[in-house]
Residue frames as qw, qx, qy, qz and C-alpha x, y, z in Angstrom:
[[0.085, -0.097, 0.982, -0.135, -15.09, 94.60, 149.70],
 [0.549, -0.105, -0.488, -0.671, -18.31, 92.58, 148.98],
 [0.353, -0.212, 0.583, -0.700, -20.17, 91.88, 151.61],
 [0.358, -0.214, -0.863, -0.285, -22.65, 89.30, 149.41],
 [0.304, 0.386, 0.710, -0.504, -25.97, 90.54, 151.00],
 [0.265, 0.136, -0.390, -0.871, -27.72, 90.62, 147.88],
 [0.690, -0.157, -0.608, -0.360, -30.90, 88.93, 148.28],
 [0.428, -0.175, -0.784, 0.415, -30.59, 88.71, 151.96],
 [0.275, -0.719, -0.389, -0.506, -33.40, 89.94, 154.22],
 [0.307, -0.043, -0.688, 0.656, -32.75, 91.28, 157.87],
 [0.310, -0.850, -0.388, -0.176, -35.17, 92.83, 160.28],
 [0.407, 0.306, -0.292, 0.810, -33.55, 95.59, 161.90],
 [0.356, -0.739, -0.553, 0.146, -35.24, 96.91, 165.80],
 [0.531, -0.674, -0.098, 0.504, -34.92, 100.25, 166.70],
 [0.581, 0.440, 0.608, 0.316, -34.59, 101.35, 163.33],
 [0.132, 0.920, 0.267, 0.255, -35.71, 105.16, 163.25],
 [0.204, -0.961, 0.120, -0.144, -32.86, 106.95, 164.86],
 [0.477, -0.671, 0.558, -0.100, -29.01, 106.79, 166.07],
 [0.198, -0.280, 0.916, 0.209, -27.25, 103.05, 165.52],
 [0.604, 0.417, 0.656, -0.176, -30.30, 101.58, 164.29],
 [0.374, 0.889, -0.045, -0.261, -30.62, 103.96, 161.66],
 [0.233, -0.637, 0.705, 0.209, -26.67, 103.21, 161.01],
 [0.384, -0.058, 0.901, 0.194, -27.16, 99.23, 160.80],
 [0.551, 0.622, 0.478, -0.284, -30.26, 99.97, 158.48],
 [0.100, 0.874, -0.310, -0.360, -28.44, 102.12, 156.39],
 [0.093, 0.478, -0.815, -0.314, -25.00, 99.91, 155.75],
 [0.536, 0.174, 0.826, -0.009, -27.33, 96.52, 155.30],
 [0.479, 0.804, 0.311, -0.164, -29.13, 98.53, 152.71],
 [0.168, 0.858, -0.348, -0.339, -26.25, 99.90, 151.03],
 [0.167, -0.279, 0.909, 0.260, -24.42, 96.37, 150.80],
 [0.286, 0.154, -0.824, -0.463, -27.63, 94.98, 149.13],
 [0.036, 0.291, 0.898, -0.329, -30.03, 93.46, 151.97],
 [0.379, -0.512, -0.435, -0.636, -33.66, 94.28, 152.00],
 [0.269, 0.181, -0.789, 0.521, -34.81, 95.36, 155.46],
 [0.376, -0.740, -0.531, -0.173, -38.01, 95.50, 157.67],
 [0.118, 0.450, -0.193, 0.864, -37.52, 98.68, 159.49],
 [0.492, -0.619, -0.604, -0.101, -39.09, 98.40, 163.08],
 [0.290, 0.149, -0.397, 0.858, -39.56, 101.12, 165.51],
 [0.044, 0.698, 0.502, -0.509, -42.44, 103.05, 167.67],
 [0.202, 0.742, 0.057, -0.636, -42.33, 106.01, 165.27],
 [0.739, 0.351, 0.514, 0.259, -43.12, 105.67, 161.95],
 [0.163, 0.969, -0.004, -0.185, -41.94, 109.16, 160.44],
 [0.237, -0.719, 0.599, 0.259, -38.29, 108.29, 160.91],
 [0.657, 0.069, 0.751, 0.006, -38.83, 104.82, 159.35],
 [0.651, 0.612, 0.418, 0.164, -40.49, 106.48, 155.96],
 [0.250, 0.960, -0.110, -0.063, -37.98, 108.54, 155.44],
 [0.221, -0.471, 0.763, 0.384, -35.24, 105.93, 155.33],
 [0.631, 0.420, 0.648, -0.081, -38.18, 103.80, 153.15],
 [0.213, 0.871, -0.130, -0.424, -37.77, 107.48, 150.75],
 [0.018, -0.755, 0.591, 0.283, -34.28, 106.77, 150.09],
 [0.012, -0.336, 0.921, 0.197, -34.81, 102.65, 149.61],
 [0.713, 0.027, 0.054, -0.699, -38.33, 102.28, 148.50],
 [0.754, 0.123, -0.469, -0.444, -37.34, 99.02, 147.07],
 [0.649, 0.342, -0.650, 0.196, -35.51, 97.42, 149.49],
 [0.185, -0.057, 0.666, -0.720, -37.37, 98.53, 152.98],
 [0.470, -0.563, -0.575, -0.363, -40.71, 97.87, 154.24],
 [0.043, -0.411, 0.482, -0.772, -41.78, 99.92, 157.27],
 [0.588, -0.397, -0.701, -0.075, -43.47, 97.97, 160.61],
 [0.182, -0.655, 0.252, -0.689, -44.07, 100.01, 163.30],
 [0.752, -0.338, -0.541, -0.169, -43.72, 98.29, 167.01],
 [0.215, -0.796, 0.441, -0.353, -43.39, 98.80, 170.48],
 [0.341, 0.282, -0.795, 0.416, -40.51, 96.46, 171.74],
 [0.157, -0.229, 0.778, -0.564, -42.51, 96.38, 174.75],
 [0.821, 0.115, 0.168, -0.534, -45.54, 94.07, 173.02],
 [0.258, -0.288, 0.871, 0.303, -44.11, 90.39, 172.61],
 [0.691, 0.331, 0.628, -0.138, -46.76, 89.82, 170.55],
 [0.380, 0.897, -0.055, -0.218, -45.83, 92.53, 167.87],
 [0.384, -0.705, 0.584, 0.119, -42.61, 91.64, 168.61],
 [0.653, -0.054, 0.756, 0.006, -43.17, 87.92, 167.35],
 [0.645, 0.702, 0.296, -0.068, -45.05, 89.03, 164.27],
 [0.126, 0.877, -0.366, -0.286, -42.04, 90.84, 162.66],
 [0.329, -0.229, 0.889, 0.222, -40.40, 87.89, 161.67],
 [0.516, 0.448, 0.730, 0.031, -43.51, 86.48, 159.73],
 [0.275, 0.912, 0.117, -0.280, -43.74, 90.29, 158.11],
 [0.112, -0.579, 0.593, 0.549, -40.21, 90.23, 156.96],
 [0.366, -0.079, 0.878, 0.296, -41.02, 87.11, 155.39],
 [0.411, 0.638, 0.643, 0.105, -44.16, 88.30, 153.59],
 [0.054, 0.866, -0.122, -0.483, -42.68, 91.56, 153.05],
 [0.143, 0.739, -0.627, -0.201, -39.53, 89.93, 150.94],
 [0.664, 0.381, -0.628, -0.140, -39.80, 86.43, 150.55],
 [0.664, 0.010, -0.429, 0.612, -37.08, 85.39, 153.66],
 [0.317, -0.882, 0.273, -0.219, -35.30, 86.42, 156.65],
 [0.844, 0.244, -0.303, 0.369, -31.42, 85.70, 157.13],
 [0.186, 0.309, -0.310, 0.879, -30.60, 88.71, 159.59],
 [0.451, -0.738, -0.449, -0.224, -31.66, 90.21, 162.88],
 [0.329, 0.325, -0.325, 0.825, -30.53, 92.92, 164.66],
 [0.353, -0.743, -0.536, -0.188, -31.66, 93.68, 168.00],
 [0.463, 0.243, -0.183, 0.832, -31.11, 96.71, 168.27],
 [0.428, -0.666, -0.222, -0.569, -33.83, 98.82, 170.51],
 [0.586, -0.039, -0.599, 0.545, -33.16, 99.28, 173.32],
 [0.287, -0.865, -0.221, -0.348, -34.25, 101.56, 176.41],
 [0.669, 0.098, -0.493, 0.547, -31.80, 103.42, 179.35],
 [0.320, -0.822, -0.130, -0.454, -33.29, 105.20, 181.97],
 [0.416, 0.327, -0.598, 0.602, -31.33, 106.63, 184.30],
 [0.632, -0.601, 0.219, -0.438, -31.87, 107.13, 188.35],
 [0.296, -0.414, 0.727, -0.461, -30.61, 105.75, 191.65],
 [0.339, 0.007, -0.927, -0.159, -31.18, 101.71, 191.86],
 [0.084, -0.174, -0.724, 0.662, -32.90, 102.52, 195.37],
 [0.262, 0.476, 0.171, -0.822, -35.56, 105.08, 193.71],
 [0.326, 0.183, -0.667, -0.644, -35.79, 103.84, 190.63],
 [0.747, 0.103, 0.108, -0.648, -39.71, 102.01, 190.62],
 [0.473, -0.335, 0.767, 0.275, -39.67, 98.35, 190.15],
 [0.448, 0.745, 0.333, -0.367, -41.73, 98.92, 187.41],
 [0.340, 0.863, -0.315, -0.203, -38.83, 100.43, 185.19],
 [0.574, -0.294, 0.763, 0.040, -37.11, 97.38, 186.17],
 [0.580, 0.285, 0.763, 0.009, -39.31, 95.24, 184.46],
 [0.613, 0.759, 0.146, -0.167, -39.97, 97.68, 181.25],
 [0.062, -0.779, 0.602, 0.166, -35.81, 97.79, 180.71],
 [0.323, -0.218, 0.913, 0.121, -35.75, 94.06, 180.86],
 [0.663, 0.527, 0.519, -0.117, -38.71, 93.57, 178.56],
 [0.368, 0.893, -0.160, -0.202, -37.34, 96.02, 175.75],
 [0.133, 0.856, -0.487, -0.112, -34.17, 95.03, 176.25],
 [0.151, -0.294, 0.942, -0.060, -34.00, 91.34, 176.93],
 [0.475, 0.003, 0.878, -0.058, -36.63, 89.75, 176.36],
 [0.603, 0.674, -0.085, -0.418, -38.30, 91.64, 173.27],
 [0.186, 0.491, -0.824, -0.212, -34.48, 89.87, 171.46],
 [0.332, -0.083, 0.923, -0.174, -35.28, 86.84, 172.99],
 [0.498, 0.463, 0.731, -0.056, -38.86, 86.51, 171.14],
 [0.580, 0.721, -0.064, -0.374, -37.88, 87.88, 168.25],
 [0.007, 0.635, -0.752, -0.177, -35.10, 85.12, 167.83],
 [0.308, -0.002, 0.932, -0.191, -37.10, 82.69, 168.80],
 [0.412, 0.704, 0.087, -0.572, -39.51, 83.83, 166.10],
 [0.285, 0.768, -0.463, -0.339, -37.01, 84.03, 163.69],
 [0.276, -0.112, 0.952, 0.074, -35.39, 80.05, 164.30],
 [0.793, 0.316, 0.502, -0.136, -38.26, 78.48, 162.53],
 [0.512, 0.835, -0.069, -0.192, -36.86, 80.13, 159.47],
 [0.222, 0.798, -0.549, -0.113, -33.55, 80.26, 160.03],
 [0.479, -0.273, 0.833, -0.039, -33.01, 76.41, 161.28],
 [0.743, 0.502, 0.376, -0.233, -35.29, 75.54, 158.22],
 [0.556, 0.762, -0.301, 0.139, -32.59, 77.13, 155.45],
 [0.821, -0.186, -0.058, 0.536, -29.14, 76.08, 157.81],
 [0.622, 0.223, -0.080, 0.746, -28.29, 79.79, 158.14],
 [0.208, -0.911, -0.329, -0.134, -28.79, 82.73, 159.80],
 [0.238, 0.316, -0.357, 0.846, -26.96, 85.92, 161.68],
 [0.452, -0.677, -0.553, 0.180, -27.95, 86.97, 164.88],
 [0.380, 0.341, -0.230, 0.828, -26.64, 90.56, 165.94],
 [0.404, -0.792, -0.456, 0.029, -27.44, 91.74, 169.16],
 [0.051, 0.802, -0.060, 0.592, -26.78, 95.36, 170.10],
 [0.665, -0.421, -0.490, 0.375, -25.40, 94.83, 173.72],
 [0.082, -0.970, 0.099, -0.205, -23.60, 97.97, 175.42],
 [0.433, 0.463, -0.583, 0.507, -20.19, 98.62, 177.02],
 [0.484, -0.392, 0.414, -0.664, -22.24, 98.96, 180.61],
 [0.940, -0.276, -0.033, -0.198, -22.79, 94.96, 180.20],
 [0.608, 0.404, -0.508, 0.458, -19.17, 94.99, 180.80],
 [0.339, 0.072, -0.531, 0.774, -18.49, 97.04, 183.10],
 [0.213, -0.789, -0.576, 0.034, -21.73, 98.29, 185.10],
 [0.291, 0.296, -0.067, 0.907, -22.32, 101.92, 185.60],
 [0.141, -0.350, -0.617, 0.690, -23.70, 103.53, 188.34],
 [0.262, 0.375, 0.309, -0.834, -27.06, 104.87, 187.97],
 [0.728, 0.191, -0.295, -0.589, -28.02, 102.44, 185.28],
 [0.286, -0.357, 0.882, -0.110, -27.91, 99.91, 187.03],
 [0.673, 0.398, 0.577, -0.239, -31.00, 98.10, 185.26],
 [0.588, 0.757, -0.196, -0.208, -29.38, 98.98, 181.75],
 [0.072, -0.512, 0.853, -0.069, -25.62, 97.55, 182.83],
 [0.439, -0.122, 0.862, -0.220, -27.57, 94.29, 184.22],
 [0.702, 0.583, 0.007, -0.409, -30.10, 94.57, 180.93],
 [0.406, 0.833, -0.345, -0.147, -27.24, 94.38, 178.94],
 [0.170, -0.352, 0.892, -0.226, -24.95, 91.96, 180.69],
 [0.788, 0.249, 0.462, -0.323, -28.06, 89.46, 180.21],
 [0.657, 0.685, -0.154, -0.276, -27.93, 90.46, 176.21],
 [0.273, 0.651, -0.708, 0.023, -24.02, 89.11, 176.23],
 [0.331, -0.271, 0.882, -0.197, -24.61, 86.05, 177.96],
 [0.738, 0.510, 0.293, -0.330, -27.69, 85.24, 175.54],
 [0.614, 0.705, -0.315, -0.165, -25.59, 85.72, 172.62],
 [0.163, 0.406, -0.888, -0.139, -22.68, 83.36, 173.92],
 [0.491, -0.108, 0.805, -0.316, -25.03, 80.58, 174.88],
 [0.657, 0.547, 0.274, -0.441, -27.09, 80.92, 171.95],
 [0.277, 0.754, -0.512, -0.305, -24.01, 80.94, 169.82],
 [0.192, -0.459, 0.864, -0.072, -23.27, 77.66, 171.12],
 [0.599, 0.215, 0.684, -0.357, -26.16, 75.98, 171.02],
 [0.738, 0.572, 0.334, -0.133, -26.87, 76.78, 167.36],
 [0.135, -0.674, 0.616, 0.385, -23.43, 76.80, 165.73],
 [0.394, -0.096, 0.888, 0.218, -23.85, 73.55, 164.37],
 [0.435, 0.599, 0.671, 0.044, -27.16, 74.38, 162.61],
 [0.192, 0.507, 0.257, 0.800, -25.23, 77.46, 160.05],
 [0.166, -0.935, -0.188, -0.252, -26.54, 80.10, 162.53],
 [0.506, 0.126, -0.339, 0.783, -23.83, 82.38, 163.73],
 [0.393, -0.848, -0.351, -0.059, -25.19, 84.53, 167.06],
 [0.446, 0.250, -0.169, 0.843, -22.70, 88.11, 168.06],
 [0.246, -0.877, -0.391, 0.136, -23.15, 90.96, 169.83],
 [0.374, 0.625, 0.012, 0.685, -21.78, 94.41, 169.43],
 [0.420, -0.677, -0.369, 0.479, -20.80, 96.15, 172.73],
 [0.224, 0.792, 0.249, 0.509, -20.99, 99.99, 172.08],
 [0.306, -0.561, -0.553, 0.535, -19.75, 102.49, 174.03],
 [0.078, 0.774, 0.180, -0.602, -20.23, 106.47, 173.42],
 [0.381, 0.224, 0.569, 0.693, -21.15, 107.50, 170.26],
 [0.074, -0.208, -0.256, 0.941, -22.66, 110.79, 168.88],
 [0.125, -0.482, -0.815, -0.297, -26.41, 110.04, 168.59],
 [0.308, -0.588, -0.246, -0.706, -29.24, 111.77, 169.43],
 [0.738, -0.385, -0.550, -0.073, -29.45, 109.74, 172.29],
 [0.648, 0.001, -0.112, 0.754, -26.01, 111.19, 173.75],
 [0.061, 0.859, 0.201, 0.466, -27.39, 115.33, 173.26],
 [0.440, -0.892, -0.070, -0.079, -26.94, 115.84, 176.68],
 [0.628, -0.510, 0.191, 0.556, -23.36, 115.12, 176.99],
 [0.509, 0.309, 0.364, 0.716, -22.57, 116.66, 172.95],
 [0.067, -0.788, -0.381, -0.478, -24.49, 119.71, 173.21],
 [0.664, -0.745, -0.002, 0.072, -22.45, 120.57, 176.84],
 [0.224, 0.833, -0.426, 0.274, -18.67, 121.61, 176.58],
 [0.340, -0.655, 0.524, -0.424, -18.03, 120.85, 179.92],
 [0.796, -0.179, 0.470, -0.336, -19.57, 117.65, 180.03],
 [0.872, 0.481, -0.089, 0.021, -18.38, 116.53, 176.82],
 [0.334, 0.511, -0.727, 0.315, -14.55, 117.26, 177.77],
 [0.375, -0.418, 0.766, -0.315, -15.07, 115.06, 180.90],
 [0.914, 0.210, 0.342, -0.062, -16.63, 112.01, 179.05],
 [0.720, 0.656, -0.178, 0.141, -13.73, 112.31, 176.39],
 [0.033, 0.668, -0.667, 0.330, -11.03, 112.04, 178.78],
 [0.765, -0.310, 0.474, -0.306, -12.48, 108.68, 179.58],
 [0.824, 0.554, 0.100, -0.055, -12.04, 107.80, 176.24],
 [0.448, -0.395, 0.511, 0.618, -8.22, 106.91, 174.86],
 [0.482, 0.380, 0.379, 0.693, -8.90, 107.38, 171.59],
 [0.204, -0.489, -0.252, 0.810, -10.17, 111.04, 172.88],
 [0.430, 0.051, -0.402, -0.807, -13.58, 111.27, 170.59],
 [0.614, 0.098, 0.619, -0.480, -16.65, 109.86, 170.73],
 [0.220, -0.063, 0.818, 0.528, -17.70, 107.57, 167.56],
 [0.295, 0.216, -0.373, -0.853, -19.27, 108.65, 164.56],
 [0.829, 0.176, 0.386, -0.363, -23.02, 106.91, 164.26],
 [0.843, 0.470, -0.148, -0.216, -21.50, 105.83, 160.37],
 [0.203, 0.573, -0.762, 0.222, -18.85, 103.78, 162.01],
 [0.484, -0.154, 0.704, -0.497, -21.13, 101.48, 163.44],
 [0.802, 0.346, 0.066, -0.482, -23.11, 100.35, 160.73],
 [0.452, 0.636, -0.609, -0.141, -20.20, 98.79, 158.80],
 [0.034, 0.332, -0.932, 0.139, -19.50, 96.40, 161.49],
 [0.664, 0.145, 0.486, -0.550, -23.20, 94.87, 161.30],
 [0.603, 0.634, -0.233, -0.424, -22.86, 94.74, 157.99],
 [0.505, 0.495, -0.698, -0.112, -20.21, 92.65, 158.17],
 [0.297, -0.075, 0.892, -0.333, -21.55, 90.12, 161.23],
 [0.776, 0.391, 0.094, -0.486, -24.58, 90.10, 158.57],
 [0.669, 0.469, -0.463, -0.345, -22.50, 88.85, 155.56],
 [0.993, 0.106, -0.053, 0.012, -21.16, 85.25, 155.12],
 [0.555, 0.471, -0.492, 0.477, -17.39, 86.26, 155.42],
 [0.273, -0.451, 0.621, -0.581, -18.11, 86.26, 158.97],
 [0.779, -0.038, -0.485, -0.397, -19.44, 82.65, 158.96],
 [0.718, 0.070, -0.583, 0.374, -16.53, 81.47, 161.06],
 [0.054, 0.287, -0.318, 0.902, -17.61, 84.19, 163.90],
 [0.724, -0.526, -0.380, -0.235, -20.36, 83.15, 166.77],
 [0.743, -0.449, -0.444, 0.221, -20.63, 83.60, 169.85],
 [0.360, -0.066, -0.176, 0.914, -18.02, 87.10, 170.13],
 [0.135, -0.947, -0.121, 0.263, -18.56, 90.76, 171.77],
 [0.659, 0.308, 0.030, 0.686, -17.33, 93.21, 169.93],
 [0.267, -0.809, -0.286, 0.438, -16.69, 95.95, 171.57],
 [0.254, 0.720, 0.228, 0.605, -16.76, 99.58, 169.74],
 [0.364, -0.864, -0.339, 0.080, -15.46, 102.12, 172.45],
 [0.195, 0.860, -0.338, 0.330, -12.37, 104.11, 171.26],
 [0.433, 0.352, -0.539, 0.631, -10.68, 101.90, 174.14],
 [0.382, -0.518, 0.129, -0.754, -12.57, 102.79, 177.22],
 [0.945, -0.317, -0.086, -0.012, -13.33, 99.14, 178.79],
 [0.871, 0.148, -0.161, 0.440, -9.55, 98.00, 178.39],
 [0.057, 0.805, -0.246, 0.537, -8.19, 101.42, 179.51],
 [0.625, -0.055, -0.568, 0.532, -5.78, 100.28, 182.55]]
């Protein structure tokens, strides 16, 4: 299937590692050009390696809204445009809600909420300027259903999904179409501790009905396609990626 991102730019957060790395990947394979943003730049030139022409690499930490803001203007001097954004970065420290500093509060909800937020708002001059844009916001299965001991990642996240329908709404009319992907266990780097454990891995896979965790290159595909134009008629949904695991009765 043709996805028609040729000639479309996205900025992709979160970039160097795990799903990022994924949605970087299948945008780049259907044809986009992407700004690659992350804290570490190593991982970043070595997906640049593979798509010298079609990346540019911006280091940033998610937790400076100024840096944050600038990525938008870079895509656009990097490549012309910007028609895509994925915000995908994200942070999940775990610990007790009681113990947990309020400190980590507030660096969860910067990274994870409001870094999106001003890089969308960033991004609108552009995209309300051409009548089109994608929004894709990386959300989690925990803003479903909250999970004990992240409770500042669940409530992070749960924000992210209520951004994306309001936002959907608001700018439907002006060609911008605004989703969110709800993930739930996949085998990233991020994940080690439960893959790299037997034990712990059979008891997180019995939570799961499909009874596997998902493959990082099963993720990318569905960005790809909230990126492309055959998904024009789509704003405002959660998709949720979890083998089954929310809906499980």
């Amino acid at each position: 299937m043709d996805l028609r991102l040729d000639g479309k730019v996205a900025i992709v957060t979160g970039a160097s590692r795990g799903l990022g790395t994924s949605a970087a990947e299948a945008l780049l394979t259907e044809g986009a050009s992407v700004l690659l943003a992350a804290r570490s730049r190593e991982p970043l030139e070595a997906l640049h390696a593979r798509f010298p022409r079609q990346t540019a690499v911006h280091p940033c930490d998610m937790r400076d809204m100024d840096a944050v803001a600038a990525l938008a203007q870079a895509a656009v001097e990097a490549f012309g445009r910007l028609d895509i954004v994925v915000n995908n970065a994200g942070i999940a420290p775990a610990g007790r809600f009681d113990e947990q500093p309020q400190q980590v509060w507030d660096e969860v909800f910067d990274v994870n909420v409001r870094a999106p937020a001003v890089l969308t708002r960033a991004a609108a001059p552009h995209l309300l300027a051409q009548g089109s844009g994608k929004i894709i916001n990386i959300a989690s299965t925990s803003g479903i259903k909250g999970k004990p001991t992240l409770v500042a990642y669940s409530s992070s996240k749960g924000a992210v999904l209520q951004f994306t329908k309001a936002l959907a709404g608001e700018w439907a009319k002006k060609g911008i179409q605004v989703n969110a992907i709800a993930p739930g266990a996949f085998a990233t780097d991020a994940q080690s501790a439960v893959t790299d454990s037997p034990d712990i891995l059979a008891r997180r896979l019995r939570k799961i009905p499909a009874g596997r965790m998902g493959a990082p290159d099963e993720f990318g595909p569905m960005v790809a396609y909230l990126a492309s134009p055959l998904s024009d008629f789509v704003t405002g949904s959660v998709v949720v990626m979890d083998g089954g695991e929310v809906s499980r009765l």
